[in-house]
C-alpha positions in Angstrom: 142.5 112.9 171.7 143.3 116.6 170.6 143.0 119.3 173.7 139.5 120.7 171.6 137.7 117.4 172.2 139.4 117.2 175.8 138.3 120.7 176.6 134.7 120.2 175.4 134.2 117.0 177.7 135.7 118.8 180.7 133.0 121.2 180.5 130.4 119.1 179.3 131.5 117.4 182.8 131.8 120.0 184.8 128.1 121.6 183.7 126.7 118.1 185.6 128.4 118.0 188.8 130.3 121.6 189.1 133.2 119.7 190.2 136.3 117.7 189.1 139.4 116.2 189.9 142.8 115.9 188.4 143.0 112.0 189.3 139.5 111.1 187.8 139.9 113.1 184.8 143.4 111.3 183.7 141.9 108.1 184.1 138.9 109.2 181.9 140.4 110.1 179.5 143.5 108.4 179.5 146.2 110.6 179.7 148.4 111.7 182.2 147.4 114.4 184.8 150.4 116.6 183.8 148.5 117.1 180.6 145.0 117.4 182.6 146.5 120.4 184.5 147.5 121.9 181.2 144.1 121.7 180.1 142.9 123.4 183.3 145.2 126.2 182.9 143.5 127.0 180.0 140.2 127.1 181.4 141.4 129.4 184.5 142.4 131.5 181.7 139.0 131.8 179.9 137.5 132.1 183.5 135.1 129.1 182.8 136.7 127.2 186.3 138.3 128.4 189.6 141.5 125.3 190.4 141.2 123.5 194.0 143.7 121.9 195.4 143.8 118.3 193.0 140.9 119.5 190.7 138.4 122.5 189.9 135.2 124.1 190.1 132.6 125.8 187.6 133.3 129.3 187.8 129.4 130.0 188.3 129.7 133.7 186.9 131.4 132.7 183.7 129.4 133.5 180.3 131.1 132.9 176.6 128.3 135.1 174.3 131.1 134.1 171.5 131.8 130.6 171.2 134.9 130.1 168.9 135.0 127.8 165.8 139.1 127.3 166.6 140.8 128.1 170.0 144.2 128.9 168.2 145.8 128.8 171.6 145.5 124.6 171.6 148.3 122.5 170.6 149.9 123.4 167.3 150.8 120.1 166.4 146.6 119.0 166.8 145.9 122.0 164.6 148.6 121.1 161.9 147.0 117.9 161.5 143.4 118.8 161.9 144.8 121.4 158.6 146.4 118.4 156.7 143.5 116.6 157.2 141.7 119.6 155.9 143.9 120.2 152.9 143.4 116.6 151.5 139.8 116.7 151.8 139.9 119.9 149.3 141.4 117.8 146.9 139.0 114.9 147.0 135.9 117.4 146.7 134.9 119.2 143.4 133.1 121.9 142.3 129.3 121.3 142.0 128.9 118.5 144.8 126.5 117.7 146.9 128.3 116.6 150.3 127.1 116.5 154.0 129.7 117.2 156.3 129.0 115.9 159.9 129.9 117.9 163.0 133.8 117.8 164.5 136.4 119.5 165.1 137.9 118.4 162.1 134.9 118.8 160.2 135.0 122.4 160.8 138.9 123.0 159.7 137.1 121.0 156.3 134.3 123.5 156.0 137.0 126.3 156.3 138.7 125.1 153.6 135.9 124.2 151.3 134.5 127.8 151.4 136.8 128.3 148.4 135.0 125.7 146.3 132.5 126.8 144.0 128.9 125.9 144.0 128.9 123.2 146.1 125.8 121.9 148.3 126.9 121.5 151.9 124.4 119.6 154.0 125.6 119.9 157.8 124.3 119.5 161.2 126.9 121.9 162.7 126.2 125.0 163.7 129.9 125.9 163.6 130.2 124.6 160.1 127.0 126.7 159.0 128.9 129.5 160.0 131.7 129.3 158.0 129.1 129.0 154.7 127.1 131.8 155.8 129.9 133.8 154.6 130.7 131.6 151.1 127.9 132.9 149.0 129.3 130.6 145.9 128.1 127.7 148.1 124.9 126.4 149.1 124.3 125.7 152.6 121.2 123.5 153.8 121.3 122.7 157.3 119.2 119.6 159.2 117.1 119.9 161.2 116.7 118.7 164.7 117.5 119.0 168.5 120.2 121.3 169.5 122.8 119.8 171.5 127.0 121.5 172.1 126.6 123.3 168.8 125.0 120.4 166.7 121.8 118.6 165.8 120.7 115.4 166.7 117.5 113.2 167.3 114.8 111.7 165.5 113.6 114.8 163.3 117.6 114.7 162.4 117.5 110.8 160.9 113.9 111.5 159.7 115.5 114.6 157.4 117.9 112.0 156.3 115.9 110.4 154.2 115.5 113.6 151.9 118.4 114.0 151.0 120.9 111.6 148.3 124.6 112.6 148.6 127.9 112.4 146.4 129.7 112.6 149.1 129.5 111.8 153.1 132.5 113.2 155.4 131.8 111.7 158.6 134.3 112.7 161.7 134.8 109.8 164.2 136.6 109.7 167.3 138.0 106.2 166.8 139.1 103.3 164.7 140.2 100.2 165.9 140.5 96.8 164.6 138.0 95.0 167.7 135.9 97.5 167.8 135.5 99.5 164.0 134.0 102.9 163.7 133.4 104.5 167.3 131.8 107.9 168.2 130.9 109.7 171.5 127.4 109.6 171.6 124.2 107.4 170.7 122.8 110.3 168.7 125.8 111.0 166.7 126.1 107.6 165.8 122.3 107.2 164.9 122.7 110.4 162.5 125.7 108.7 161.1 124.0 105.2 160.0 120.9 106.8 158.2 123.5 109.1 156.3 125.6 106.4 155.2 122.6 105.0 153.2 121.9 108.0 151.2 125.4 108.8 150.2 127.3 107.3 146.9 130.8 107.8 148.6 131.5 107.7 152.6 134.8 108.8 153.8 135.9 108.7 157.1 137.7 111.6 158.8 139.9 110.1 161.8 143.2 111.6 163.2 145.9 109.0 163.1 145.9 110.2 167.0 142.3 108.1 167.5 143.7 104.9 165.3 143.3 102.0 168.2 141.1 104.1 170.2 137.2 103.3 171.0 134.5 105.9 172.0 131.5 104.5 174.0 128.8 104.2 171.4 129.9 102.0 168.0 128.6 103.2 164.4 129.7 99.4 162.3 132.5 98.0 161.2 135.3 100.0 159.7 134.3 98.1 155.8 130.9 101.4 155.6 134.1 103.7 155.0 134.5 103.9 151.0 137.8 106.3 152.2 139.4 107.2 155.0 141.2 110.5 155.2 143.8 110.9 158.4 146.9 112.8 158.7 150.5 111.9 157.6 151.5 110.1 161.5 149.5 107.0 160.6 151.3 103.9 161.9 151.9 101.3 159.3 149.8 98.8 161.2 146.6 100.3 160.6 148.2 101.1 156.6 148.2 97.4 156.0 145.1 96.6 157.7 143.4 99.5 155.4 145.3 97.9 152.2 143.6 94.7 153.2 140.0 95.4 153.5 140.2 97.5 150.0 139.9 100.9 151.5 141.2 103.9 150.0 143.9 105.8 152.4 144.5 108.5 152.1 147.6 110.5 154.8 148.0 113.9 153.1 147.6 115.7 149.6 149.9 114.0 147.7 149.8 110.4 149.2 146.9 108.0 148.1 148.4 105.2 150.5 145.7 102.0 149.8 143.0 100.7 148.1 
């Protein structure tokens, strides 16, 4: 899991119960608490908690009137792949298409990059992602409607637009791939929105850090076979290669490797 999606679950956490610990954090989301404590440095830093002895504390005076698209103070190697990921995504997208991009972290390191395409519709239910097309003139931006929730729309108005809309191209970020448990994401809404976009799309890639390969999330969006493509970064372990190669999905690791199909 890259320290972005870490951070935003720590405070998502934190904005319920105001408190945390070290210990119940590292088992939550299963890494170690050296790492944990790293990630609540950073925090201390931005003033959003106040440490305790073996946890933290909502700084209750903390306000953020500018929330970034990109901390570029998270780990460099996360934001080299999230950029790889990026970089091979520009490559599979031309000019004049009409793609939905669905809100991540990855997502919006895609919609950076894609800025410098021409005349492409963007359909999006990330704020964050809007942003970056605000400022791409050459590009039309549409985004759905629906109920605001950490930056992104969801809910029933969100599916209900669906059905509007007929894609090229569907670039769905997931937060895990496994072989038990296919396609998983972190919430029910998110992986609502994603099954009534796969049916209006021609093409469905997958967008999945090799880092979330074996992982689950808690709710499930189907079997890994909806995926037409599936776009990670170069780290991919062989396993998962050859279990691509046999289901007859297109791989593809970075700009220059089309790995299965």
């Amino acid at each position: 899991m890259f320290a972005i999606e870490r951070i935003k679950i720590i405070k998502n956490y934190l904005e319920k119960d105001k408190h945390v610990s070290v210990a119940m954090l590292s088992n939550m989301l299963n890494v170690t608490e050296v790492t944990i404590r790293r990630d609540l440095e950073k925090l201390e830093r931005e003033g959003y908690i106040k440490r305790t002895h073996g946890g933290a504390v909502i700084n209750e005076d903390y306000q953020n009137d500018q929330p970034l698209l990109i901390d570029a103070s998270d780990d460099d190697t996360d934001v080299l792949q999230m950029q790889e990921i990026a970089d091979t995504v520009f490559h599979l997208v031309s000019d004049n298409d009409i793609i939905m991009l669905t809100d991540g972290v990855t997502n919006r390191f895609i919609a950076k990059r894609l800025t410098q395409k021409n005349n492409l519709t963007v359909l999006t239910n990330d704020l964050m992602i809007a942003l970056e097309f605000s400022n791409s003139p050459g590009n039309n931006l549409i985004l759905l409607g629906g109920n605001l929730e950490d930056y992104a729309l969801y809910g029933q108005l969100s599916i209900n637009n669906m059905q509007n809309f007929s894609l090229n191209h569907l670039i769905v970020e997931v937060d895990g791939i496994s072989k038990n448990f296919g396609i998983t994401v972190s919430s029910i809404n998110k992986a609502s929105l994603i099954q009534q976009a796969c049916k209006t799309a021609r093409t469905v890639s997958i967008v999945c850090p090799a880092s979330h390969f074996g992982e689950k999330s808690f709710y499930r969006v189907g079997d890994i076979s909806i995926a037409d493509k599936v776009i990670t970064d170069s780290t991919l372990e062989d396993t998962y290669k050859d279990y691509l190669f046999d289901l007859n999905i297109q791989l593809y690791t970075s700009v220059d490797i089309y790995e299965a199909g």
